[in-house]
N, C-alpha and C positions, 0 to 999 in steps of 0.2 A: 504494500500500500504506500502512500504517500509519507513523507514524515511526518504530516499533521495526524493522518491518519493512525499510524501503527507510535505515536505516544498515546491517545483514544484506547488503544489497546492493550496500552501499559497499562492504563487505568482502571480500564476492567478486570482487567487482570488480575488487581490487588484485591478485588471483591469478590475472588472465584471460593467456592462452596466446599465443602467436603467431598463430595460424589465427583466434581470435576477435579476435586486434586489428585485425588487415584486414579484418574487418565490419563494427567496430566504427565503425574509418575511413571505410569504406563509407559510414558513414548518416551519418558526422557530413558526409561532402562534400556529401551530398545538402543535409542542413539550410543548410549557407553557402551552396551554391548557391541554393536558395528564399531566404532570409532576402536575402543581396543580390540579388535579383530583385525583391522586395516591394520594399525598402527602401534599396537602392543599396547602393556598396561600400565606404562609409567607416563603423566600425564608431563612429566618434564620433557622430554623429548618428543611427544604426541600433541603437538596442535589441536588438531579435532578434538581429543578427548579433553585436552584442559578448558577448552569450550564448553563444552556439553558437562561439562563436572561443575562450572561455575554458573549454570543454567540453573542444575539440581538443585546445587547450594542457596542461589536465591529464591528456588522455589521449596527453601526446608525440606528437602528430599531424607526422609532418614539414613544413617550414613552405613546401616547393614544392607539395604535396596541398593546405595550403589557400589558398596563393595561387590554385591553379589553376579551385577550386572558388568562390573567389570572382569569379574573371574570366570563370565559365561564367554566374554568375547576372547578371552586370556586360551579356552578351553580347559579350564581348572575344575569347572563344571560344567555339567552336559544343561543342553539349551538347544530353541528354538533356530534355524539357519537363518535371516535375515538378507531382504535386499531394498534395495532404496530405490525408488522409477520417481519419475518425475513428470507429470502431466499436463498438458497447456488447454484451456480453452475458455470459450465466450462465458459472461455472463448478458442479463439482459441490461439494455442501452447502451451495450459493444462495446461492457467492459472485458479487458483481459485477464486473467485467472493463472496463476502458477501454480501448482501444487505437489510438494514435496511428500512424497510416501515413503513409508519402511512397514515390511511386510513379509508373512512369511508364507503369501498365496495370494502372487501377483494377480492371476486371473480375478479372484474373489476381489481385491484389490481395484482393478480396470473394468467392473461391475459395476462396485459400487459406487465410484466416481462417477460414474459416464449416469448412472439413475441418478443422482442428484442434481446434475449437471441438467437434463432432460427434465425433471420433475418443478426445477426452479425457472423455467424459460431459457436455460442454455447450453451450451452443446460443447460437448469435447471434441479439442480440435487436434489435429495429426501434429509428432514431435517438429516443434520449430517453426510453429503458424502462429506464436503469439511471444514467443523467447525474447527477441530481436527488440521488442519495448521495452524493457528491463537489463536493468547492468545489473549484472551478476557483482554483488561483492561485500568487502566487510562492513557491518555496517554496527553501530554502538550509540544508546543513550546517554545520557548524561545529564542529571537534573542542575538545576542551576546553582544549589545551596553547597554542590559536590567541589564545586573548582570556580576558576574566573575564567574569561576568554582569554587572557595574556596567559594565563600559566597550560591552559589544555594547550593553547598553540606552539608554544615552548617544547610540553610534552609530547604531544604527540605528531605534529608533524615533523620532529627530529627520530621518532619511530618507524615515519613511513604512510602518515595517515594523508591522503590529497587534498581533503574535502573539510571542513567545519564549517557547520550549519547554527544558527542562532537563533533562537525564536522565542516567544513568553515561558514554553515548557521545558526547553532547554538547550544541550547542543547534540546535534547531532551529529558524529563523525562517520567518513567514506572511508575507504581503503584498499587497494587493488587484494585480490585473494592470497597472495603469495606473503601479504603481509601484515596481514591478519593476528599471527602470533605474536611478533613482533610489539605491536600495536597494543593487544593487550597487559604482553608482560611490562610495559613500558607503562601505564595507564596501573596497572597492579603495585608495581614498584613505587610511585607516586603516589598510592594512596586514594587514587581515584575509583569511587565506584559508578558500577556502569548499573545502568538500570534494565538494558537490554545489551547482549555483546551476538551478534549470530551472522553465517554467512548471509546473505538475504539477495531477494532480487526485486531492486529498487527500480521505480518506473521511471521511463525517461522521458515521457510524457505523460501523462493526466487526461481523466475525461470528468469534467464538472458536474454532477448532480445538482438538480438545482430542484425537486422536490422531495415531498415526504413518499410519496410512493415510491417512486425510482428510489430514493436511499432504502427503505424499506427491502424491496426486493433485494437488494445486492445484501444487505444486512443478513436476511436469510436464506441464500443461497451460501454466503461466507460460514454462516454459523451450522448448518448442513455439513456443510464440506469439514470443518473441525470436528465437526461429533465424530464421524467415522473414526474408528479404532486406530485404524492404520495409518491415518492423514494426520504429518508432523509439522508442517505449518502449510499456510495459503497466503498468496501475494496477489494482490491485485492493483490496476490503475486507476481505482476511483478516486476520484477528489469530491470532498464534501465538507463543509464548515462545522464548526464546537456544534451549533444550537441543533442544525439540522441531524449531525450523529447522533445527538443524547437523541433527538425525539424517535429515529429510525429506531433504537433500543428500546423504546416505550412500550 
């Protein structure tokens, strides 16, 4: 989503329930478990996973769920196989849709997508028909009480960060993928905490909602697509203002 957007999503986010935080925890095991699979079990040398561990962390993940989750990706213990697809398509008013999956029954997987997609007025579209709107890359919150503009830009563009974004909610920094680790250990070291750290795919254009239906609709086909078990985040290019979000969630 847009950056206005996905801090709207930090927000929510602090007001997630009991029943969603066992979901929540759900995907994040799966992610340690891939990430140490790819990349073994020590998050010092492991990018990916030191990501996905500082995920857990702010989302109080208890610390035997990811021990466990790490020793399944380790093969320390026996676990589900896991694979990540990634899937592109419309919503309605021609928004675009990314959706990142981990799964361990692709087909059930490219089912259940494609019915949500179809049920909420929109269609799943074939790999690389909707990519091409989105930069793929690092992307990180930052509330405004955490740090100043002078000192993040000190810190982190001598990291490797391209991008600092400034706005009433906070900053938001970019970052080519490669340097992504960098970025955080740099931003960790300093003290700074992120309120979102993840690869993400940020739109590189926008398409403006300008009512309560059309926000509506996109609201829940977005919230559709999160429920699904399998589905670990969703990016879209909508743009839409504070008043008219809150009321879409009403």
């Amino acid at each position: 989503m847009s950056g206005h957007s996905k801090w709207s999503t930090i927000k929510r986010a602090k007001g997630v329930t009991d029943a969603r935080r066992g979901k929540i925890f759900s995907r994040l095991s799966r992610d340690i478990t891939l990430a140490a699979k790819d990349g073994g079990g020590d998050s010092a040398s492991n990018a990916r996973l030191r990501t996905v561990l500082l995920q857990a962390r702010n989302a109080n993940m208890p610390t035997d769920n990811i021990d466990r989750a790490v020793k399944k990706g380790t093969g320390d213990l026996p676990g589900m196989i896991f694979e990540e697809i990634t899937y592109e398509g419309y919503g309605p008013s021609g928004i675009a849709f990314v959706v990142k999956v981990t799964t361990d029954n692709k087909t059930r997987a490219a089912q259940e997508v494609r019915s949500v997609f179809n049920k909420h007025g929109g269609n799943l579209a074939q790999t690389g028909a909707v990519a091409f709107q989105f930069l793929h890359a690092g992307q990180f919150l930052i509330a405004l009480d955490q740090t100043t503009e002078d000192r993040l830009l000190e810190v982190a563009l001598e990291a490797g960060a391209d991008d600092i974004i400034t706005s009433d909610h906070g900053f938001e920094l970019r970052c080519e993928l490669h340097e992504f680790d960098k970025v955080i250990h740099a931003l960790e070291d300093a003290g700074i905490k992120t309120e979102s750290a993840e690869i993400s795919y940020i739109p590189s254009t926008t398409i403006p909602l300008s009512d309560v239906s059309a926000a509506k609709s996109i609201v829940r086909l977005h919230e559709a697509l999160e429920n699904l078990d399998d589905v670990q985040a969703v990016f879209s290019n909508e743009e839409m203002d504070e008043a008219l979000s809150d009321a879409a969630h009403e």
